[in-house]
N, C-alpha and C positions, 0 to 999 in steps of 0.2 A: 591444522586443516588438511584433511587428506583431498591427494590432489588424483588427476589425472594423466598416463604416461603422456610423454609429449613426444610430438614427431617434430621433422627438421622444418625451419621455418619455410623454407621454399616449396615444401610438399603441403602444409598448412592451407598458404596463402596461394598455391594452387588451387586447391582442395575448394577453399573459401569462394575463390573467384568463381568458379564451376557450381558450386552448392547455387550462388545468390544466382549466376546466370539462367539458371533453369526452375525459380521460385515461379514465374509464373507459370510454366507447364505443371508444376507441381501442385497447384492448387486445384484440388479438386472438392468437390462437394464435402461439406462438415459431415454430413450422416456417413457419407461412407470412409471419409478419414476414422470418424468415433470405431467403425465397425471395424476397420483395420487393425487399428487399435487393441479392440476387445479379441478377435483373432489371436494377436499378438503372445498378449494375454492368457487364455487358453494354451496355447502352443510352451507356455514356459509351465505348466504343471508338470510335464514332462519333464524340461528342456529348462529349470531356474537361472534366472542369472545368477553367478553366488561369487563371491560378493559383486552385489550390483551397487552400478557405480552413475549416481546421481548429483544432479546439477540442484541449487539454490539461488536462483539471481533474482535479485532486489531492482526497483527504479530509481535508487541513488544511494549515497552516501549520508548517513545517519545515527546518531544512536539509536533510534529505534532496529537498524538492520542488523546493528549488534546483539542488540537482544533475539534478533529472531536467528542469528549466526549458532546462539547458544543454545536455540532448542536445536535447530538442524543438527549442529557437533553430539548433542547428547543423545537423538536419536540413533544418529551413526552408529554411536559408541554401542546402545542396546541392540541394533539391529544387526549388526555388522555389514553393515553398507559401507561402502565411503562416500564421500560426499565433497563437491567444492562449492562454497560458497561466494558469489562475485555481484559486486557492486559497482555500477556502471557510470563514473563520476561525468558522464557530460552527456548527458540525456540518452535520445533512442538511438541514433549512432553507433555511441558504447554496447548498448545492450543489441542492436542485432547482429554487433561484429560479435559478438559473449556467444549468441547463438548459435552464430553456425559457424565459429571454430569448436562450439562442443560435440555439433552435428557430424562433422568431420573429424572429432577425434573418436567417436563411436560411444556416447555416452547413450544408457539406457533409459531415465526418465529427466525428464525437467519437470521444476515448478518457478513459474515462470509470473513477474506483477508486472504484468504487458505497462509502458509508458503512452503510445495512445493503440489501444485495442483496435480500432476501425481501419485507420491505415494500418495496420501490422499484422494483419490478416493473411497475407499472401507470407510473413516471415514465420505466423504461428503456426499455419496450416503445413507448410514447409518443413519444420520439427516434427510437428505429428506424423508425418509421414515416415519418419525415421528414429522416432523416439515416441517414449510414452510423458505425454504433456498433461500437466494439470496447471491455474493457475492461483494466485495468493496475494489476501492484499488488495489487490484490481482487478476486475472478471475481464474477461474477454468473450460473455457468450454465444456471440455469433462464429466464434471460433471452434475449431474441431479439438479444443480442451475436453478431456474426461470429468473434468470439475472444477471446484472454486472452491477453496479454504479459507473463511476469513469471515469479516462480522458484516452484514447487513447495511452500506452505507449510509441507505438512505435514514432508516430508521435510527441508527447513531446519528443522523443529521438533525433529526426530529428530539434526541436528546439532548443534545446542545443547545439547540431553539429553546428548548425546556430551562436550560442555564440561563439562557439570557434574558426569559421572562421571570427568574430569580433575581437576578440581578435588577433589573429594570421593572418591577409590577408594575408601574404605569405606563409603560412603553417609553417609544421614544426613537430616537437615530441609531439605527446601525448600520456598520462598515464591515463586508465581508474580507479578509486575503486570505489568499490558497495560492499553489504554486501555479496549478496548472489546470483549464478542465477537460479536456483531452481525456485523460484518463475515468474510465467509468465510476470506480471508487469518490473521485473528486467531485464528477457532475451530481453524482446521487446526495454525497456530501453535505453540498452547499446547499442543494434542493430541498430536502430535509429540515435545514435549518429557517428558510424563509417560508416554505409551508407550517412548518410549527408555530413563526411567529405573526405569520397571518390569520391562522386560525384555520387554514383549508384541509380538506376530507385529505389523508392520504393515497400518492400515485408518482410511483417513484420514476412513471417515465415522462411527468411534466418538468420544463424548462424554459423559466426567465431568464432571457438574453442577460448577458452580463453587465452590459452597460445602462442599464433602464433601470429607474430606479421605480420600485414597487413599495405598496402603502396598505396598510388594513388593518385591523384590530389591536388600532394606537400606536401600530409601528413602521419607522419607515425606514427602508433597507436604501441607502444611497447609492450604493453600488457594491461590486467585487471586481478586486484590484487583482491580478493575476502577475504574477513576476518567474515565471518557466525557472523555480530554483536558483535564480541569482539573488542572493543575500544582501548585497548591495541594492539590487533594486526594490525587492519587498520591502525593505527599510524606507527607502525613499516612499512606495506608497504609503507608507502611514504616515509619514511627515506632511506629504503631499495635502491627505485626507484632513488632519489637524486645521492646515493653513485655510484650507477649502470650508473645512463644515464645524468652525466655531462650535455650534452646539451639539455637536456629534455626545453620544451619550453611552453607545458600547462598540468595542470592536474583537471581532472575531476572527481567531486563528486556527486555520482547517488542514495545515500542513505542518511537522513538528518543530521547524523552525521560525513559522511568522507568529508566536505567541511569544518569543524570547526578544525578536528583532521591534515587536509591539510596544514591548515595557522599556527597552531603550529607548524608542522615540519618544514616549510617552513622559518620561524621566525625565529627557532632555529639554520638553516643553513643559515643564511644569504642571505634567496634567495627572501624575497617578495619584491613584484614588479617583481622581474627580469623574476621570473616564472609566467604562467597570470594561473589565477585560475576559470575555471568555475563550478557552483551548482548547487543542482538539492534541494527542497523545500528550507522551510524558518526560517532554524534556526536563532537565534538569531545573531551569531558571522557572521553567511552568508550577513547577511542584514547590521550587521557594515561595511566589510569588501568590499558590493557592494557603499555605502556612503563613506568608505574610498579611493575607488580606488582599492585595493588589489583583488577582485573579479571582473568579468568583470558583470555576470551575474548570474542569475539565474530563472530555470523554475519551479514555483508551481504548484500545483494540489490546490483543493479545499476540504481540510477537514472535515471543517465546515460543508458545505452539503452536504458528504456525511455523515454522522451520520444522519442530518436533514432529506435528503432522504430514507436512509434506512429506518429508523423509520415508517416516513411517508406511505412510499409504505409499508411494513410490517403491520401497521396499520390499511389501506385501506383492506389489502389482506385477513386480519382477520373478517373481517366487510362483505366479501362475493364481495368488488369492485377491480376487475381486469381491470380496465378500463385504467390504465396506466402504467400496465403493456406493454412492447413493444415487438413486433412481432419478432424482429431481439435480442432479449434477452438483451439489450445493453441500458443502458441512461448514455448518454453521459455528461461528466463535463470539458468541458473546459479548458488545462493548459494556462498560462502565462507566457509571459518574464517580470522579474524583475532585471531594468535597475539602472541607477544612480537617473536617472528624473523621474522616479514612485517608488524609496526606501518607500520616506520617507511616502505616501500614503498610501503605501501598510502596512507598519508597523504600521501606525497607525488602521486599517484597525483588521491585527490580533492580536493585542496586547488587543484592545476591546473584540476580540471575545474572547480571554483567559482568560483574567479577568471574562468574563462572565461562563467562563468554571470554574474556580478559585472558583467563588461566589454560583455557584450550589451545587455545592461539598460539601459546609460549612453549 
């Protein structure tokens, strides 16, 4: 992983102190951060950054950020960018100290999967003004972001919904867990999923409270259990959920660790099979368990590129070409259903790319 030169740690955490003190002067209106921005922009046709040197930061620690670690490295390697890639193991904290020690060491663009978008506003807007920002993953668009890379959440919510009226054609109970809903990606998410299985008109800015449990066309959503990324406690909700709702009938995992931590409870209580399990990306135990039968489904996003693409467009953008750049702020990735008859495909698929995430590293 190519990194960025460092300075002395007392100039840093100077630097840092000063950066965060002055966030809220720095905050000024999104149109005219974007316009700064695109100024910027313009000014490097002339003036490239070469090699530009761009930032990748994830909202935790994952396999999934492996994969996307591997398109970013492979971008690099075509673009000749450098690139560091950083994953912020203890929520927003991590990630806005990530921030603006990048800010401070003069890095050119970030792509950045804001952990909650709304509050982190005054830290985005803060970057943008000193860097070229895009983000991935999880929009931020009331943010002074140049764009969003990544798949559509809600409507990958809506395909999941679709799993579980596979799994369930007569309805029945379900149990959402997610880690967090904070982040936009999550809310759109879940939303997605409980208008699918309600049968309502699509609108990705409606939201049922999380603790209320909603009911309609033969399904009834008991609740979503939110665990902020601790593993031990996402486990505990589905244990919890089992004791609670005897006839619970599907449970749903929307972050890529609560469909693994699902089928050990489940296991543990005597209930697989009996309870249908649907997934949302592609951890390992997810894809046994869609091969085993234990899992009905599962919808992915595409990791891989987006790292490749951020880069990419980061790269171009440094170099003075905003040409693909998009008008609606938005490029679009694609999610997928992964069935029983495209597992074994699809696994082979990302276990290549990992490995090649694996082999960069080293």
């Amino acid at each position: 992983m190519a990194t960025i030169p460092r300075r002395s740690a007392a100039t840093i955490l100077a630097l840092a102190a000063t950066f965060a003190a002055s966030m809220p002067a720095l905050a000024q209106s999104r149109d005219a951060l974007i316009a700064r921005q695109k100024k910027a922009i313009e000014a490097m046709k002339a003036s490239p950054k070469d090699p530009a040197k761009i930032a990748f930061v994830t909202n935790g620690v994952a396999f999934f950020w492996v994969l996307a670690k591997a398109g970013a490295e492979a971008a690099a390697k075509d673009t000749g960018a450098t690139v560091s890639v950083l994953m912020p193991p203890n929520g927003i904290g991590d990630q806005k100290r990530m921030l603006e020690d990048l800010v401070t060491r003069g890095i050119d663009g970030i792509a950045v999967s804001p952990i909650d978008p709304v509050n982190q506003a005054d830290t985005l807007n803060a970057v943008a003004r000193r860097a070229l920002l895009i983000t991935h993953d999880s929009d931020a668009p009331e943010s002074a972001r140049l764009c969003y890379i990544g798949v559509d959440n809600y409507e990958a919510g809506r395909m999941c919904g679709r799993l579980v009226k596979e799994a369930c054609p007569d309805g029945g109970e379900v149990a959402i867990f997610i880690g967090r809903l904070e982040q936009d990606n999550a809310r759109r998410r879940r939303q997605g999923v409980i208008d699918e299985l309600l049968g309502r008109d699509s609108n990705p800015d409606r939201f049922d409270p999380p603790g209320a449990t909603v009911s309609g066309n033969g399904f009834t959503v008991v609740g979503t259990y939110t665990d902020q990324f601790d593993r031990a406690k996402a486990k505990a909700n589905v244990e919890d959920v089992i004791a609670r709702n005897p006839g619970i009938d599907c449970m749903v995992g929307l972050f890529e660790y609560n469909p693994p931590l699902i089928l050990e409870a489940l296991d543990r209580a005597g209930k697989i099979g009996k309870v249908k399990v649907v997934a949302f990306d592609e951890a390992r135990e997810t894809l046994e368990g869609i091969r085993k039968g234990s899992v009905q489904g599962t919808v992915v996003q595409d990791p891989y590129l987006y790292g490749y693409r951020s880069v990419e467009l980061l790269n171009a953008l440094c170099h003075g070409d905003a040409s693909d750049l998009p008008a609606n702020g938005v490029i679009p990735v694609p999610a997928r259903a992964i069935r029983k008859d495209n597992v074994d495909a699809f696994e082979a698929e990302t276990k290549a790319r990992g490995e090649a995430g694996a082999a960069t590293a080293n």
